[in-house]
N, C-alpha and C positions, 0 to 999 in steps of 0.2 A: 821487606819485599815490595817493589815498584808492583804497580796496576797490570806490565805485562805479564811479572813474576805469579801475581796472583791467577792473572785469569789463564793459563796455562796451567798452573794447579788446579784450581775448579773442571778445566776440561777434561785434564786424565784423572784427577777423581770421579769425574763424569762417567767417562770413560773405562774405568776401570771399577763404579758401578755396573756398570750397563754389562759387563761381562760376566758379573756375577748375578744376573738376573735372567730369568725369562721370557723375551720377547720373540714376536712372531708379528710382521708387518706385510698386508699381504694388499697389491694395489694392482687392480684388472684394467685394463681399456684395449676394448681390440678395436681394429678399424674401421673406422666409418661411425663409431658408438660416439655419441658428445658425452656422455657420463662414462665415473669408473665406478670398478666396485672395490671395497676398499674394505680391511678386516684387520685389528688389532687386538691380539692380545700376549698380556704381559703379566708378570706376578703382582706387580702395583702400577698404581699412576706413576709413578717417580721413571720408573723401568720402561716405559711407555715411553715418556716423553725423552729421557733418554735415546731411546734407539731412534726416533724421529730426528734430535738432534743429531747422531750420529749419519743419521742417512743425507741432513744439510749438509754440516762440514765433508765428509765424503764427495758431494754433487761438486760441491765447489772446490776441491782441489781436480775433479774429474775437467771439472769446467776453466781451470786456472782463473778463478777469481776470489776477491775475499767474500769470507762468508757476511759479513753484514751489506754488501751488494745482493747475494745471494738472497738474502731475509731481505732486503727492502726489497728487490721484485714482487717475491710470495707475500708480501704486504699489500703490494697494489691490486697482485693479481687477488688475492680474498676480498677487496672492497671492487672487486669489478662487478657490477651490475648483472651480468651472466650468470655469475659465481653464486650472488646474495639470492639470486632466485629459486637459484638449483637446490644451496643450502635449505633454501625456508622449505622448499618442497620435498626434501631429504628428511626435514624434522618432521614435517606434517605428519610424515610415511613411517615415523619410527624405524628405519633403517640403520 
């Protein structure tokens, strides 16, 4: 099996984890707000991060682009300077 073969198995296995799990992803921002509120739960970490990747590839077939476009933006955008602030004060807060 070539490197495409594979990673197309890992994704609907992915995939077809995430179906047999329970996830619940819940992301707030109404307007004019700079923060969202944001609630995740699932039956494990595995299931979690799952439906997260689910909701990448999703965006980016919504957005007609590939997903590692997709994931390098959300890469910059978490090392932006706004982001790293709001995180640290997100942790302070135990939110």
């Amino acid at each position: 099996m070539d490197n495409n073969g594979a990673d197309q198995a890992a994704r609907e296995a992915a995939i077809q984890e995430a179906t047999q799990a329970e996830v619940r992803i819940m992301l707030e921002k109404k307007a004019g707000e700079t923060t969202f509120r944001r609630h995740i739960e699932a039956s494990d970490a595995r299931a979690a991060l799952n439906g997260i990747a689910i909701l990448i590839v999703e965006y980016a077939r919504l957005m007609r682009m590939e997903v590692s476009k997709v994931l390098s933006v959300l890469a910059v955008s978490l090392l932006a300077p706004a982001l790293r602030e709001e995180n640290a004060e997100h942790e302070k807060s135990g939110e």
